[in-house]
N, C-alpha and C positions, 0 to 999 in steps of 0.2 A: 504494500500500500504506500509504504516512503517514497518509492522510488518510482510509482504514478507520479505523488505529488510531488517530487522533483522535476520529473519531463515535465508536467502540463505547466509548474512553473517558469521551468528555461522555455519552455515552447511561448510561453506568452512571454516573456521576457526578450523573447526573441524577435517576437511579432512588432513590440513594442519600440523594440530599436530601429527596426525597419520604418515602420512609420514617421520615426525622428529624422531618421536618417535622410528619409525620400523627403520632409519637410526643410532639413536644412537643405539640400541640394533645390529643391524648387525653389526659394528664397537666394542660393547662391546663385541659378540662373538668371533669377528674375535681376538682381544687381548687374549682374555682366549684361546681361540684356539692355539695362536702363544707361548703363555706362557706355556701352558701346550706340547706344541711340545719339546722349550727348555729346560723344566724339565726332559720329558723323555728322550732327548739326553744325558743330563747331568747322569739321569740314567743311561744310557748304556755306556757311558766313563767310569763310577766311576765302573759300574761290570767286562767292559773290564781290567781296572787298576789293581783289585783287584785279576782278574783271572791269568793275568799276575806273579805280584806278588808272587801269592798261588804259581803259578807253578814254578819260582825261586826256593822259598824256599822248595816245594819236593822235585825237582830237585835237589838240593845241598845236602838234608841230606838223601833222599832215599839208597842210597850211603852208608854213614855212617853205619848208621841205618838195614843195610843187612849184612855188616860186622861184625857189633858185635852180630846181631843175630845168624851167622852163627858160629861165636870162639865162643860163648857160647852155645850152644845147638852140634855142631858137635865135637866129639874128635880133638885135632890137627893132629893128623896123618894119622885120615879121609878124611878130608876137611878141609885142610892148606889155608889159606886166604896170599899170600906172601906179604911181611913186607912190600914193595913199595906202591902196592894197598891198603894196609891199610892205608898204611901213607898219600897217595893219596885223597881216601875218606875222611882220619878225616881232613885236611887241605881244603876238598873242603867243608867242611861241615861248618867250622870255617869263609871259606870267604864269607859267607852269611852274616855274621853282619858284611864284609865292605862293602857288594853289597846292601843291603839294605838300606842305604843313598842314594847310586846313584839313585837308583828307586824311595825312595821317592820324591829326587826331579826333578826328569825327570817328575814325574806322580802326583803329586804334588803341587797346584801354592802358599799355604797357606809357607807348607814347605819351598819352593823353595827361597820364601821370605826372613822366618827366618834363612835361611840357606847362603843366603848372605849376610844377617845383622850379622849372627854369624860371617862371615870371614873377614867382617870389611868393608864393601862397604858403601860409604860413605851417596848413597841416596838406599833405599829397592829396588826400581821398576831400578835403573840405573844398568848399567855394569860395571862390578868389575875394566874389563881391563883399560877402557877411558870413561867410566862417559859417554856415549853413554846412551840416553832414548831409554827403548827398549818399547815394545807395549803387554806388556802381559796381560794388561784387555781387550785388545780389539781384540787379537789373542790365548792366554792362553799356547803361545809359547815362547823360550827364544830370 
C-alpha cells in the first residue's frame, strides 16, 4: 500500500512539474516573442528614419548636382542654366548641412540628448525652456 502511495504521489508530482514547467516556457516564449516584436519595430523606425533622411539629402543636392552637370557638359549658349537657379540650387544644396541637425534630432533620441546638453540644459532628459521632465524613454518623443 506505501509504495501505491509513493507512485501516485511522484506520479502527480510529476504531473505537476510538467505543468510549471510548460507555464514557465509559454511565459518565456511569450517575452522573446514580445522582445523580438520590439526589435523589429525599432527596425523599421531606424529604416523609416534613414529613408527619410536619404531623401533630404537627394532632394537638396539632386538640384545642385544637374546644374553643374549640365554648365559642364552643354555649351553656355546651348543650355544657359540662369544665374538665379543656379544660385538657387547651390544654396539649396549648402542648407542640407543646417537641415541635417534638425533631423538628426527630430529622428534621433541619442542625438537629441547630446544636442541639449550641447546648448546648455541644465538636466539631459529636462526642457531647455522651464526645466519641465519630459518623458522620452518612455515615449521617445520631445
Amino acid at each position: 500500500m506505501a509504495a501505491v502511495f509513493h507512485v501516485a504521489t511522484l506520479f502527480r508530482l510529476g504531473e505537476l512539474f510538467m505543468r510549471m514547467s510548460s507555464t514557465v516556457n509559454a511565459d518565456r516564449v511569450a517575452r522573446v516573442a514580445s522582445a523580438a516584436r520590439r526589435l523589429e519595430q525599432r527596425e523599421i523606425q531606424a529604416t523609416i528614419r534613414m529613408a527619410i533622411i536619404i531623401a533630404f539629402f537627394c532632394g537638396m543636392w539632386l538640384g545642385f548636382f544637374t546644374v553643374y552637370v549640365i554648365n559642364s557638359w552643354c555649351p553656355s549658349n546651348v543650355c544657359s542654366v540662369p544665374r538665379a537657379l543656379d544660385a538657387f540650387f547651390f544654396w539649396l544644396g549648402y542648407a542640407n548641412s543646417g537641415i541635417n541637425p534638425i533631423l538628426y534630432t527630430i529622428f534621433n533620441d541619442d542625438f537629441r540628448r547630446s544636442f541639449r546638453k550641447l546648448l546648455g540644459c541644465p538636466m539631459v532628459d529636462a526642457d531647455c525652456r522651464g526645466g519641465r521632465e519630459t518623458t522620452v524613454r518612455r515615449t521617445g518623443r520631445l
